[in-house]
The first five atom37 places (N, CA, C, CB, O) and aatype in JSON, in Angstrom:
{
  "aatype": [20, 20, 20, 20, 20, 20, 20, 20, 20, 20, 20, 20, 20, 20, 20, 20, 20, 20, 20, 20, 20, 20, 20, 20, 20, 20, 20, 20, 20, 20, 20, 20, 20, 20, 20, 20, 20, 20, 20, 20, 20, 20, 20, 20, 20, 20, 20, 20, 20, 20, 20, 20, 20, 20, 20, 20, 20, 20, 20, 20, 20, 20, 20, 20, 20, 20, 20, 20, 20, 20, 20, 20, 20, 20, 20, 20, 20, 20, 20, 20, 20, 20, 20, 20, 20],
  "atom_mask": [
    [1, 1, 1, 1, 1],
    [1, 1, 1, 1, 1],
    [1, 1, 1, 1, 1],
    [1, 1, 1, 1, 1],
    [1, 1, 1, 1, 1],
    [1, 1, 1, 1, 1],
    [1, 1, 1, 1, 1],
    [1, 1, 1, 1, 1],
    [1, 1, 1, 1, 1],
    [1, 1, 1, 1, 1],
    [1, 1, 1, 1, 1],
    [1, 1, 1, 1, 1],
    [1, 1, 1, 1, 1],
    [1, 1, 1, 1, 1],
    [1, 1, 1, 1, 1],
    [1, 1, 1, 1, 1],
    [1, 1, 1, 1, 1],
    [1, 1, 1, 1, 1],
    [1, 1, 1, 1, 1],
    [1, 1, 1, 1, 1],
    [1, 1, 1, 1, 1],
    [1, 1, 1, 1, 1],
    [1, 1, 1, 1, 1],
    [1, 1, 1, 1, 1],
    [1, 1, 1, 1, 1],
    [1, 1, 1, 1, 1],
    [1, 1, 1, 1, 1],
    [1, 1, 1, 1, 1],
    [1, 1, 1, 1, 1],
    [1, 1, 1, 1, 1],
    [1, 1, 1, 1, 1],
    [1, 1, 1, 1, 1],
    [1, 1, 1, 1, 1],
    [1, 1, 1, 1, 1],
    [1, 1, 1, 1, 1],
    [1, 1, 1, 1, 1],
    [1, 1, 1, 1, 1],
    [1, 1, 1, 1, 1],
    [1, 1, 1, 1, 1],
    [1, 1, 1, 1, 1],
    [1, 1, 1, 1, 1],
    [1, 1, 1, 1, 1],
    [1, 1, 1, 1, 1],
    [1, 1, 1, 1, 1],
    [1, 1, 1, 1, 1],
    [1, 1, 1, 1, 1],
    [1, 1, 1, 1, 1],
    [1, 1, 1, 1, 1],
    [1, 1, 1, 1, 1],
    [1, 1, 1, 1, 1],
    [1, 1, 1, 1, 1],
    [1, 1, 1, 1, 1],
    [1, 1, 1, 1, 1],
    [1, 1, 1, 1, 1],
    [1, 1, 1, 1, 1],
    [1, 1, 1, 1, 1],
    [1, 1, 1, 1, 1],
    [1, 1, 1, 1, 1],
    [1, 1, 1, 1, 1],
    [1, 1, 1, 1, 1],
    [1, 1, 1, 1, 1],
    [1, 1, 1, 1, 1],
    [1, 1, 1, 1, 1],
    [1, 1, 1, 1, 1],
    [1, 1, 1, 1, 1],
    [1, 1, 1, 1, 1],
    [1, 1, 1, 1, 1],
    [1, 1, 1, 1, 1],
    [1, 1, 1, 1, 1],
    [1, 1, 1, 1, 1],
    [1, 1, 1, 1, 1],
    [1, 1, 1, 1, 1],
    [1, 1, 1, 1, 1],
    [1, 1, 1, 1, 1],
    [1, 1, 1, 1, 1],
    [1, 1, 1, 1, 1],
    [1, 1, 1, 1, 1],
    [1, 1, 1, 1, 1],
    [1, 1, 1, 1, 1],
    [1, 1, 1, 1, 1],
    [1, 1, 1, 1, 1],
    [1, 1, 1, 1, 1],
    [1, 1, 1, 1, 1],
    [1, 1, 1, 1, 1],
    [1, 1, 1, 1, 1]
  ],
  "atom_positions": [
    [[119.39, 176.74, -67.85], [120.55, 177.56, -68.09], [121.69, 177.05, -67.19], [120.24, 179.07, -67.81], [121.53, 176.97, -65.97]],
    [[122.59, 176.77, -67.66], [123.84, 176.54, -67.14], [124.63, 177.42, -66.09], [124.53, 176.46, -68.16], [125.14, 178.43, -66.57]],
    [[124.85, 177.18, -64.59], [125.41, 177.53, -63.86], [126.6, 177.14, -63.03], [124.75, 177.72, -63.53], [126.93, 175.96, -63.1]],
    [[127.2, 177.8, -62.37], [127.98, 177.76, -61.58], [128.18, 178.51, -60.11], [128.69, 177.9, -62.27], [127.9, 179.7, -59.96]],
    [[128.53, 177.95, -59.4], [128.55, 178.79, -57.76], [129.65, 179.09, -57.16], [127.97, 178.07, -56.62], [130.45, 178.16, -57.1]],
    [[130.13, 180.49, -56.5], [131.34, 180.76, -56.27], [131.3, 181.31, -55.07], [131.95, 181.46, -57.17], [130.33, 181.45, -54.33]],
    [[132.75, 181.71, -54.88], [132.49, 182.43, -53.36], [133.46, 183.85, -53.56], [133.16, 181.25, -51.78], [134.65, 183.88, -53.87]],
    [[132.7, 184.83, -53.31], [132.74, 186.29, -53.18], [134.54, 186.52, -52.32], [131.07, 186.86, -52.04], [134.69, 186.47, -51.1]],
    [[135.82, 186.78, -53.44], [136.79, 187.63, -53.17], [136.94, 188.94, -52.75], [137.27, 187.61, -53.9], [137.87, 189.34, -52.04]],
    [[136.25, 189.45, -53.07], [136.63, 191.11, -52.83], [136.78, 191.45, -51.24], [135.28, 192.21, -53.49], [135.85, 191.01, -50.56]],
    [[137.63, 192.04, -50.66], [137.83, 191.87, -49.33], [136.57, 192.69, -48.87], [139.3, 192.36, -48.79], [135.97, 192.27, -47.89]],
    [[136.13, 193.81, -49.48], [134.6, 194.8, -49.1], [133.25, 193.92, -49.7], [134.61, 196.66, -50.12], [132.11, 194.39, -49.61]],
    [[133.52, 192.66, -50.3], [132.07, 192.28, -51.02], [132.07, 192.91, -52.1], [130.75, 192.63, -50.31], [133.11, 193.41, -52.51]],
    [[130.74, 193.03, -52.9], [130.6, 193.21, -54.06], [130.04, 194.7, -54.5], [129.85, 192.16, -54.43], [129.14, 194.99, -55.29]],
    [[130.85, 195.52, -53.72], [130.73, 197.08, -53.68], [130.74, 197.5, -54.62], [131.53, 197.81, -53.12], [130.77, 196.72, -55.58]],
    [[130.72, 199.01, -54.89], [131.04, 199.91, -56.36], [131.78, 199.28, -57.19], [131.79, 201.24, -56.24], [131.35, 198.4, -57.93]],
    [[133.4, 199.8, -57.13], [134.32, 198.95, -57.8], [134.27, 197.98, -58.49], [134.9, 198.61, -57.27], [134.35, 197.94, -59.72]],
    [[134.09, 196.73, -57.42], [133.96, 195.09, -58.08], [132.36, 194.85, -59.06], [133.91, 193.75, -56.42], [132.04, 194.21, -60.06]],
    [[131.86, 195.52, -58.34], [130.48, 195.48, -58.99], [130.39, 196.1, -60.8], [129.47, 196.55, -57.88], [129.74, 195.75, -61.79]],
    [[131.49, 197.23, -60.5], [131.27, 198.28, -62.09], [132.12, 196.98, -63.0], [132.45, 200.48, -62.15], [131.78, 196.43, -64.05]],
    [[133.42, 196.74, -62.07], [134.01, 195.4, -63.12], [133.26, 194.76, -63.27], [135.02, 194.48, -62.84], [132.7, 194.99, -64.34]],
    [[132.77, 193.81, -62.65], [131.74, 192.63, -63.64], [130.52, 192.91, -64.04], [131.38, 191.35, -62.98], [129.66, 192.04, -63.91]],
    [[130.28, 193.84, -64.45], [129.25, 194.38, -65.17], [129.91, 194.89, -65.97], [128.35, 195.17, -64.64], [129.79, 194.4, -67.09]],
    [[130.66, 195.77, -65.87], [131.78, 195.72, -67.78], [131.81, 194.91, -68.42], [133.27, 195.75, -68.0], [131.38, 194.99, -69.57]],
    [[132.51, 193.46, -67.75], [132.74, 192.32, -68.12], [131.69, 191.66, -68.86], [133.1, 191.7, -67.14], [131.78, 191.1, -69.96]],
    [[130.7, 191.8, -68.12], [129.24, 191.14, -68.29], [129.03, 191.48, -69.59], [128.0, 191.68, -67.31], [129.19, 190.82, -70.62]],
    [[128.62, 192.65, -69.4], [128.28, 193.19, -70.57], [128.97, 193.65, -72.17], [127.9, 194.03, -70.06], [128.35, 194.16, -73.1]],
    [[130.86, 193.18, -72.13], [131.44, 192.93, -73.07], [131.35, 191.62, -73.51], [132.47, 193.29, -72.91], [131.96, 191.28, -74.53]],
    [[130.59, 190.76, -72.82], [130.45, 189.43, -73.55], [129.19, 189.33, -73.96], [130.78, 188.22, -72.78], [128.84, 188.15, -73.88]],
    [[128.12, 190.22, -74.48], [127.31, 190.29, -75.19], [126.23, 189.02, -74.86], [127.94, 190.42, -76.42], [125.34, 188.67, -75.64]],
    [[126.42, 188.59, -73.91], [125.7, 187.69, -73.07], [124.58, 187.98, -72.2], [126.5, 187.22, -72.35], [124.37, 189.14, -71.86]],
    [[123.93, 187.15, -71.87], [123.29, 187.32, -70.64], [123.29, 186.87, -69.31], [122.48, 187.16, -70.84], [122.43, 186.02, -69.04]],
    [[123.77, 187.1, -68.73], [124.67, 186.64, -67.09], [123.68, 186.78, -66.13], [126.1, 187.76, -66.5], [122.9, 187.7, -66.38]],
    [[123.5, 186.24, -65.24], [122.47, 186.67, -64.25], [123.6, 186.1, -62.91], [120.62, 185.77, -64.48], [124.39, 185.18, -63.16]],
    [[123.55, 186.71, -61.6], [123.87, 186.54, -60.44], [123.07, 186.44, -59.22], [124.52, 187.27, -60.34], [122.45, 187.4, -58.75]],
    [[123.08, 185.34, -58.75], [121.95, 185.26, -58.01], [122.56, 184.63, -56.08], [120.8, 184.01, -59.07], [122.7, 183.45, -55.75]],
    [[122.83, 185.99, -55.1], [122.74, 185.02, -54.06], [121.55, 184.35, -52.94], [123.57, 185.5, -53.44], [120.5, 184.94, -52.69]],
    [[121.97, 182.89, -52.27], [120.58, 182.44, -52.32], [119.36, 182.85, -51.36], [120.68, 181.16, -52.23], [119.37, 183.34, -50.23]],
    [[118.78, 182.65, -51.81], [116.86, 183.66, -51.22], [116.88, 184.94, -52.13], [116.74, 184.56, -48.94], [116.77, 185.93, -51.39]],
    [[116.95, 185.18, -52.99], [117.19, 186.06, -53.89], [116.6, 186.03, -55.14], [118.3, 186.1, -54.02], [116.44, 184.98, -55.76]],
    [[116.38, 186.8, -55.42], [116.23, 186.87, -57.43], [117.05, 187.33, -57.52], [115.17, 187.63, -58.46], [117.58, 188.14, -56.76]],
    [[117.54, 186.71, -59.0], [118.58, 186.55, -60.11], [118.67, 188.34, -60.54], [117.92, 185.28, -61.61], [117.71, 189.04, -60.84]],
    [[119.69, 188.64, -60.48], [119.72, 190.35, -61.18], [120.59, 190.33, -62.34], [120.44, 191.67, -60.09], [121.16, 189.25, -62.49]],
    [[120.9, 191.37, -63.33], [121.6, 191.32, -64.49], [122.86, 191.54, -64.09], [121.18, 192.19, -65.5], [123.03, 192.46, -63.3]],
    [[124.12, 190.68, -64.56], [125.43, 190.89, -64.36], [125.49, 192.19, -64.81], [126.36, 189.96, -64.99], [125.97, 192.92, -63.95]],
    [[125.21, 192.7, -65.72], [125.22, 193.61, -66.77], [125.07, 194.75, -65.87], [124.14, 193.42, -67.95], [125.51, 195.78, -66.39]],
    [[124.56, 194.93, -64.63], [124.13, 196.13, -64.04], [125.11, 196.39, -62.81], [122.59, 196.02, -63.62], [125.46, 195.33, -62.3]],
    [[125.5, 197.2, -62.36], [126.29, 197.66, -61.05], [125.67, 197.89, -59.81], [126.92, 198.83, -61.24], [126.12, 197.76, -58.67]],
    [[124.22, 198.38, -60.35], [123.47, 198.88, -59.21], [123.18, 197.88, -58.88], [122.45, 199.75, -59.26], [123.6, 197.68, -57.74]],
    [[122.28, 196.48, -59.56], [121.92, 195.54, -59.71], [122.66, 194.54, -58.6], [122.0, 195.38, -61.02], [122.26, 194.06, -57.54]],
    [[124.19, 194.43, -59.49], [124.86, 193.5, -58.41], [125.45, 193.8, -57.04], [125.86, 192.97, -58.97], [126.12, 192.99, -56.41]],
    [[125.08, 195.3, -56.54], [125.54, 196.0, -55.03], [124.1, 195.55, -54.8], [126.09, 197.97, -54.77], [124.08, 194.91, -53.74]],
    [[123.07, 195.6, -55.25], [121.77, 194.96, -54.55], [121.6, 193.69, -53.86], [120.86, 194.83, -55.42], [120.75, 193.51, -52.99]],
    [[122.45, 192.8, -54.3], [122.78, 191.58, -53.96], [122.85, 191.42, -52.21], [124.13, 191.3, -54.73], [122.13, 190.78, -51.45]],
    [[123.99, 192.25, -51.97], [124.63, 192.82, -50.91], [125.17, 191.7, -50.14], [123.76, 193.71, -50.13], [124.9, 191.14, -49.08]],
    [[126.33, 191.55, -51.4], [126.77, 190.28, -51.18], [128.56, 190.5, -50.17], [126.83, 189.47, -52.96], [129.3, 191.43, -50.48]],
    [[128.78, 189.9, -49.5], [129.87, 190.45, -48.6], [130.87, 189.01, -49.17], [129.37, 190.66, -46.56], [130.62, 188.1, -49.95]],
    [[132.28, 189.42, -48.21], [133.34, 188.26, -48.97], [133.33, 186.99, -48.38], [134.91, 188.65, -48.94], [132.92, 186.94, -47.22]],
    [[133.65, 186.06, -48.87], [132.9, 184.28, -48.53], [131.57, 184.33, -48.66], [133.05, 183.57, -46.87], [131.06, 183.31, -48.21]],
    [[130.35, 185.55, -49.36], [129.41, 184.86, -49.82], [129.3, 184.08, -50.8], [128.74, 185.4, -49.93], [130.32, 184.22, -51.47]],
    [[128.48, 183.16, -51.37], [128.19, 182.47, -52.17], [127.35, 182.82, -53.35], [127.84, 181.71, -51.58], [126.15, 183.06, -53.18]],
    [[127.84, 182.86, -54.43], [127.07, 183.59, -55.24], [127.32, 183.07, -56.85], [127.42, 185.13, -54.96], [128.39, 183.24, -57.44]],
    [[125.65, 182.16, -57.63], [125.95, 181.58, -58.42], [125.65, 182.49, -59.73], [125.42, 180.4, -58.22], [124.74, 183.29, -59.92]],
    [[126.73, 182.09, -60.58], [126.43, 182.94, -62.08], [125.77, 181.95, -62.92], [127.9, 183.52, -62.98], [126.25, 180.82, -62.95]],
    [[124.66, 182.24, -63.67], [124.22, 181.65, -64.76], [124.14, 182.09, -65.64], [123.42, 181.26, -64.76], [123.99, 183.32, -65.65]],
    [[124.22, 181.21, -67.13], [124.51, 182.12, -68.46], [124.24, 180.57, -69.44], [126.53, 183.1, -68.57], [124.5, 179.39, -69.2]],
    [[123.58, 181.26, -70.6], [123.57, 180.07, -71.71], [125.15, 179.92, -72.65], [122.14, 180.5, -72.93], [125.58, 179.07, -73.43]],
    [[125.65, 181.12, -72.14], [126.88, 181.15, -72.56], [128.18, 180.78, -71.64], [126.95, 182.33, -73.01], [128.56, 181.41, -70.65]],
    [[128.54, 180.07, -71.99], [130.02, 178.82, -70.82], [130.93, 180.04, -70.55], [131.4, 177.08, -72.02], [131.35, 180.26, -69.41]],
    [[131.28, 181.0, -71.83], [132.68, 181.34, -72.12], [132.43, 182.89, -70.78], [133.08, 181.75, -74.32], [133.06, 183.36, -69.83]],
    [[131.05, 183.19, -71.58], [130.41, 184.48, -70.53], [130.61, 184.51, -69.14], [128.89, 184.56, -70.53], [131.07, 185.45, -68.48]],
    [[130.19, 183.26, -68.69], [129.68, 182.44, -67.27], [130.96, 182.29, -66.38], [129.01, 180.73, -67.59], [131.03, 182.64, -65.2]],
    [[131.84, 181.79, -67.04], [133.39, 181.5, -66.25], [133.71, 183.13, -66.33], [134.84, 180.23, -67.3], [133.79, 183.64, -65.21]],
    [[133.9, 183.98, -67.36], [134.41, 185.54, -67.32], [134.05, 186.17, -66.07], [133.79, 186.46, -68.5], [134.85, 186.79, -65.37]],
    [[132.53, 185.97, -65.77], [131.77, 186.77, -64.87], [132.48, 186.34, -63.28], [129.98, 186.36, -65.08], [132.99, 187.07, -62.42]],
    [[132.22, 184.4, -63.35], [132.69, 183.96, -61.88], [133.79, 183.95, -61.85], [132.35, 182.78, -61.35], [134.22, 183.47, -60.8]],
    [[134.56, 184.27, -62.55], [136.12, 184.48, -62.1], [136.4, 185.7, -61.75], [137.14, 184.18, -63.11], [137.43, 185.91, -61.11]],
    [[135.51, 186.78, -62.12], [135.66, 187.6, -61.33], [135.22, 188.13, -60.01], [135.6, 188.09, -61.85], [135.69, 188.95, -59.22]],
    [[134.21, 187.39, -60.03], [132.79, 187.4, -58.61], [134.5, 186.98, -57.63], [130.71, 185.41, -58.68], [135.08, 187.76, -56.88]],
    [[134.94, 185.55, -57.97], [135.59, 185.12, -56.64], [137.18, 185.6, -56.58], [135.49, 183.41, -56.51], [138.01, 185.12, -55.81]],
    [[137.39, 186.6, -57.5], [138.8, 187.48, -57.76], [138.89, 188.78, -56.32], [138.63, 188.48, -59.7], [137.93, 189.53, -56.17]],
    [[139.75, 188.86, -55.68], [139.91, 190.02, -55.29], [139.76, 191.8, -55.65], [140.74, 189.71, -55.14], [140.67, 192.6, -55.42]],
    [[138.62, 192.13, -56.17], [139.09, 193.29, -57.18], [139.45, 194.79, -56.65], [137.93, 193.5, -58.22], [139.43, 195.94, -57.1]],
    [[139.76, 194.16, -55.51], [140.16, 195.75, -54.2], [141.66, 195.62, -54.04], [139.31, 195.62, -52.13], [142.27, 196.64, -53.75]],
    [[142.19, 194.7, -54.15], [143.78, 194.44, -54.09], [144.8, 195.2, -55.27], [143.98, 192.76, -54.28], [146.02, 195.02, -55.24]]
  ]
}
């Protein structure tokens, strides 16, 4: 599966908020997204609870994978977007 690796914008990490966005996101692209930071299993973009499990803070590193390109860039552009600003 095709990935990519980014680094965590949100000035709080990947809290409520940023988390409910890309799991909207996720899950309007009818895709399957997985986020994975590393020493970790992969969790569903698709989930909120899922990606606050991560407990991923800002400048972490955190890769999206997806068989879908268009899905995959949607998701990591938002992983490394500010979504608290």
């Amino acid at each position: 599966m095709p990935s990519t690796t980014v680094t965590v914008g949100s000035a709080v990490g990947l809290h409520a908020r940023p988390a409910a966005v890309i799991a909207q996101a996720a899950t309007d692209t009818g895709a399957e997204v997985t986020l994975t930071v590393d020493g970790q299993e992969p969790v569903d973009a698709g989930s909120a609870l899922l990606i606050m499990t991560l407990g991923a803070a800002k400048g972490d590193q955190v890769t999206v994978e997806s068989d879908d390109e268009a899905a995959m860039k949607t998701v990591a552009d938002l992983v490394a977007k500010d979504l608290d600003a």
